[in-house]
N, C-alpha and C positions, 0 to 999 in steps of 0.2 A: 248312347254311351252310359256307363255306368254311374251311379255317382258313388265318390269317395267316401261319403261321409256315409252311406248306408254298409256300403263293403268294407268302413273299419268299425261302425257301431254289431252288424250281421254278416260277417263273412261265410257261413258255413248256409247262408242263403244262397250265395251265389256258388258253391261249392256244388250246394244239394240239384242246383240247377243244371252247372254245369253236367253231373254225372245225368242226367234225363234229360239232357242231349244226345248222351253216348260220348262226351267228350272229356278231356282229361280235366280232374279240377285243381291238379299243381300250381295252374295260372293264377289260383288266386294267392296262394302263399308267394309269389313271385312279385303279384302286383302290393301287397302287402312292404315287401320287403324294399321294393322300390321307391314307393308313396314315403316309408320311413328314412329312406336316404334323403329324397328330395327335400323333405322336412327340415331333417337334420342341418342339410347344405343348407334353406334358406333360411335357419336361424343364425348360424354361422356367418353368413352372409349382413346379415343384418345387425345383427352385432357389430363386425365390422365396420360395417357403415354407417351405424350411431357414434362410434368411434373414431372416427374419420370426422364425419363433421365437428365433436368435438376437439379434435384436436384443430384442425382447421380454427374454430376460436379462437385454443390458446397461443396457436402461432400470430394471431393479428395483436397481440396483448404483450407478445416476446420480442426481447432485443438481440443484438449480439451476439454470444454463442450461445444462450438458451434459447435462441430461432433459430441459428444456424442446426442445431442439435434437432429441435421439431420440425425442421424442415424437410431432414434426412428422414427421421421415424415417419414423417407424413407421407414419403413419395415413395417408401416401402411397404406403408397402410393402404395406402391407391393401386399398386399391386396387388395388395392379399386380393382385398375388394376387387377388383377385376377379374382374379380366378377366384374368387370364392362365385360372384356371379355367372361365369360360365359355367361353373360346376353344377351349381344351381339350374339353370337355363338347358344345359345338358341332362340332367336328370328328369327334368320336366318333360324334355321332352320323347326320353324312352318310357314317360310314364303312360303320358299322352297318346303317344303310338300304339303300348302292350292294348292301352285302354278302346281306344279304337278299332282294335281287333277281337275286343272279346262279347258276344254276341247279347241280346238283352235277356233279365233274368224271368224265367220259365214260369207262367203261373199254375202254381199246385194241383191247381184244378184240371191241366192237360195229362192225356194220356205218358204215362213212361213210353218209352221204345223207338223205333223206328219208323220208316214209309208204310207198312205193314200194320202197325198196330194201332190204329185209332179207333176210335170208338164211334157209332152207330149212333148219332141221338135223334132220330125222328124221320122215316119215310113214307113221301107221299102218293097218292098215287098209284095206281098198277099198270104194269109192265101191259101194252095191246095184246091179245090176241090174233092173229093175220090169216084170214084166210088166204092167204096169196104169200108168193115168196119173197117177201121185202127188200127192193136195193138199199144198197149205201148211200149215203149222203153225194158221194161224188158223181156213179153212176144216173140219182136222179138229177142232178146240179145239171150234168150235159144233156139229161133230153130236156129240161126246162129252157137250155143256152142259158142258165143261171152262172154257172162257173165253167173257166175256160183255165185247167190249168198248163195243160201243152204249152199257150201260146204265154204263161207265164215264166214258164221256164226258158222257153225262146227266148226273151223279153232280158230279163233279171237273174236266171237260174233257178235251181230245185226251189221247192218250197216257196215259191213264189207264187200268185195267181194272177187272174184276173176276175171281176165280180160282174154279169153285166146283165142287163135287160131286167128280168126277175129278179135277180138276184143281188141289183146293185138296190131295186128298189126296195127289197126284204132288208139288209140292212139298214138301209137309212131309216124305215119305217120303225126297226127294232131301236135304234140306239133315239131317235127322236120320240118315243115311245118312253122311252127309259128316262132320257131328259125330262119330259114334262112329270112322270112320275118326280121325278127329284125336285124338280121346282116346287110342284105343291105341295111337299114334302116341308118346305122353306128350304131348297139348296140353292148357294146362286151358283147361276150357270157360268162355266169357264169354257174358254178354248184356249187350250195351254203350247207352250212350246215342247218341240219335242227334241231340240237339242240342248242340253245345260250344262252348265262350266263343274269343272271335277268335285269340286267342293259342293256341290249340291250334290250331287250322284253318291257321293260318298256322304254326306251329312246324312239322305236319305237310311245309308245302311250298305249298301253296295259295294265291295272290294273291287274300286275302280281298276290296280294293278293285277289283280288276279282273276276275276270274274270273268269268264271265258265267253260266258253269255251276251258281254255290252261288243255294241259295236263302240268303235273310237273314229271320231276324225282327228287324227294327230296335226297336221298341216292348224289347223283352228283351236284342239285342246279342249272339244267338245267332244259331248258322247250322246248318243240316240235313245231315247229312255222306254224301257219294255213297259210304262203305266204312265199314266198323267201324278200316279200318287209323288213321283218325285219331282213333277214342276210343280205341284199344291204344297208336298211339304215346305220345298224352299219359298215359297211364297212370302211367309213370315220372318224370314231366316235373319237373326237379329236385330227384331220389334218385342217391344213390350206391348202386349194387347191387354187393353183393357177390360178387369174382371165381366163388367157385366155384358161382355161383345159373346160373351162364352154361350153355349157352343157358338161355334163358326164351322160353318157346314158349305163346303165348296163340291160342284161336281161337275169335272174333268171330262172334257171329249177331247178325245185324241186320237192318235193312227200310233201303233205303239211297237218296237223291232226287237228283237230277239233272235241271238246267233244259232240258238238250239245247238250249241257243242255239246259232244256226247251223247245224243239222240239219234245218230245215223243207223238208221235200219231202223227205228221206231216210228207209229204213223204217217210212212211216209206217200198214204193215199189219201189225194185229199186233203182240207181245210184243217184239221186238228190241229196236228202243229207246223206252223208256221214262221215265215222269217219279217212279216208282217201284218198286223192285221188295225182294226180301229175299237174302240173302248170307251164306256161311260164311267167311270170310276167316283163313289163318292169318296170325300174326306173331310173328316172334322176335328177338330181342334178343339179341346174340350178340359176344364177338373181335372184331375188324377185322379182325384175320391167319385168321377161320375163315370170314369172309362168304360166300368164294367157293363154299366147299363146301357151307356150307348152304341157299346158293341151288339147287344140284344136288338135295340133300334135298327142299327145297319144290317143286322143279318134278316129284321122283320123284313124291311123295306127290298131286300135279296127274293127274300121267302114272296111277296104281292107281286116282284116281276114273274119268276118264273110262273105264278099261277097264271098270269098274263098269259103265257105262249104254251100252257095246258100239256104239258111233258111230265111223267113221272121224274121224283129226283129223291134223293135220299141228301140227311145232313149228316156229316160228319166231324166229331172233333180232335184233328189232326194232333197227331205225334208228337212229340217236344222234339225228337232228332229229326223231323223232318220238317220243322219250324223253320222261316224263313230266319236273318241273324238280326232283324229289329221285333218281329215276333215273338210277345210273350206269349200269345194265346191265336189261334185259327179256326174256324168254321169252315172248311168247304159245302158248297151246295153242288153236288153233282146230277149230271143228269142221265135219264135210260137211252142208249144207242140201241136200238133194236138188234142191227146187223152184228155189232159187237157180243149182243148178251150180258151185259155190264154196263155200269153207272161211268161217266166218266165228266169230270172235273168241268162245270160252267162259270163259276163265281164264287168268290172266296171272302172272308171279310175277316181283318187280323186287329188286335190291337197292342196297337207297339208302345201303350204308356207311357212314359216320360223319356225314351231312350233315344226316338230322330229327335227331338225338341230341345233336348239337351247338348246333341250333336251340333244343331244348326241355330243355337241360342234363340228360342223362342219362347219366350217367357210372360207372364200375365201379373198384373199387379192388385191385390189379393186388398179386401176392402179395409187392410190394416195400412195398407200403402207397401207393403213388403213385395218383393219380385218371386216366385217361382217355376218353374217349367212348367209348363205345358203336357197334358198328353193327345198323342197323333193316333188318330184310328183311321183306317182305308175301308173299302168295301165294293168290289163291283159288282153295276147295274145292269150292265147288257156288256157281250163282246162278238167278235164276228163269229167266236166256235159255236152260238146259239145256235147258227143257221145248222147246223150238222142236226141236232135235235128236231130243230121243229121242221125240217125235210123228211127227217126216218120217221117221227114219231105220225105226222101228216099226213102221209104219200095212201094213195088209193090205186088197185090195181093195173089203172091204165097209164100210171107215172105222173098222173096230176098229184100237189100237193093242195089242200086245205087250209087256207087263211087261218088260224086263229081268232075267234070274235074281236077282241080287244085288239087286235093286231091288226085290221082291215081298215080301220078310217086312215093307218099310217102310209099302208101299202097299197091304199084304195084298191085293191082285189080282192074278193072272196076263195079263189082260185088260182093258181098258177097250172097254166096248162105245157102241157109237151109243146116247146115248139116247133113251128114246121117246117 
């Protein structure tokens, strides 16, 4: 969420943001004009109700008709005071709402534009050479019996799977891989829930009414969450932490769903995208004034896995209009799909400064004894679309795939072979 007191001291920040979104920045004159109503009502308010209890006084001190008299102006005062406060309370809370709907603000340093226009900051790597004609990830998944997606769809419907033999063992090896990375990293390790009440889903950043993408259980008034980052953000969700617990670095194994609405007809072979898959996800909770740097942290610690599983990948930094709405800033790390001829999306690490934390009241008490928000940054460490990569980038002409060094004590195989 935004905060008030910056959007009335720098409104033409959040202006300058809004328009590298691509989005309108009338909303801020709106919310201006708003925040001065609500003002206005609860001085009004308040006045009255300094007045009110004064007079309240002078009615215990009145006799006769000069209390009959205050008793009539008193129970017309308890009135005003009544709608002077819903007015107030009404105002608050279209203020509250516009404010919950308007996304965080953009750091300078992100590219202007759209999906299309980011910028290229560092690739590693090169793309194999093949002497052989390379399958897809999914063609080698079934001669390995790594992935079964038929009998997923049987199962669940489209975009569903199943992961099994090699293939169950390639991820667990990956994301327990990732884990210990993050432990000795100093993360502690979580296993999160993966259903949370609206007020988390939404504190996170997520248009729980509008978001096409969450699944809902309505009968219960939960929702299934596409990342662990929104059972870690709410984690703290109205705690004052204390200054020197900072950072606090949490990292999230989970199984994580996504509708993919609006995706139909896009990778629809195969592992890419999916309506479920499993996730290591870091998260830390950090300064304001350290966000920046620990965002370099999270995308290093991004950068040591992928060297892990030996895939070319390029960084990129993502678009302001193609920011997620608690994103002020993104990294993606993509990676080389042979069969594709293109980089495509493995892990991402955003930081969303003070704007879930302020959502979900999560605040730190600063060594003067003073309260201020917090900033929330994510970052994931491993997720199941890995296996796409290290299957295409691995595979040898017979449809075996190639362990990765670093990957082999997880999957104790050197190999995965066709099966038979």
């Amino acid at each position: 969420m935004i905060d008030l007191r910056t959007l009335r001291e720098d409104p033409d920040r959040l202006r300058a943001s809004q328009r590298a979104r691509g989005e309108s920045d009338s909303v801020v004159d709106s919310l201006l004009e708003l925040d001065e109503r609500r003002r206005s009502a609860l001085t009004s308010f308040e006045t009255l109700r300094a007045e009110q209890k004064s007079m309240g006084k002078s009615v215990s001190k009145a006799s006769g008709e000069e209390k009959a008299a205050l008793l009539g102006r008193a129970k017309d005062l308890a009135a005003q005071v009544k709608t002077a406060e819903a007015e107030a309370e009404r105002l608050g809370g279209e203020l509250d709402e516009l404010l919950g709907s308007i996304p965080n603000i953009v750091d300078p340093a992100a590219p202007h534009g759209g999906e299309d226009d980011y910028t290229v900051l560092e690739t590693v790597g090169t793309p194999r050479e093949f002497d052989f004609e390379p399958r897809d990830h999914l063609e080698l998944g079934e001669l390995l019996g790594a992935i079964d997606m038929e009998r997923g769809a049987k199962v669940s419907g489209s975009r569903f799977f199943f992961l099994k033999g090699v293939g169950a063992r390639l991820q667990l090896g990956l994301l327990n891989m990732a884990m210990q990375q993050a432990i000795e990293a100093g993360f502690v390790p979580m296993i999160t829930p993966v259903l949370v009440k609206p007020e988390t889903m939404a504190g996170t950043g997520f248009h729980v009414a509008h978001d096409k993408e969450i699944y809902r259980l309505p009968e219960d008034d939960l929702y299934l969450v596409g990342t662990s980052e929104v059972s870690l953000a709410g984690y703290h969700a109205h705690e004052i932490l204390p200054e020197g617990d900072l950072p606090l670095r949490y990292a999230g194994w989970s199984s994580c769903f996504r509708r993919e609405a609006g995706s139909y007809g896009k990778d629809t072979r195969g592992i890419i995208r999916v309506h479920q898959f499993d996730k290591v996800e870091m998260f830390s909770y950090c300064r304001p004034e350290n966000a920046s740097e620990e965002h370099q942290r999270l995308l290093q610690w991004e950068k040591d896995m992928l060297a892990k599983i030996e895939v070319p990948y390029r960084i990129i930094d993502t678009a302001a209009g193609d920011l997620g709405m608690s994103a002020a800033r993104k990294f993606d790390c993509e990676g080389w799909i042979p069969t594709q001829g293109r980089y495509r999306e493995l892990t991402s690490t955003s930081n969303c400064t003070e704007f879930q934390a302020r959502r979900l009241g999560v605040r730190f008490r600063d060594k003067d004894g003073k309260t201020q928000s917090a900033a929330t940054l994510n970052g994931t460490l491993a997720t199941t679309r890995w296996i796409v990569a290290i299957l295409e980038n691995h595979q040898q002409a017979d449809g075996s795939v190639v362990v990765p060094q670093a990957l082999r004590p997880f999957v104790g195989l050197d190999v995965l072979e066709p099966a038979k």
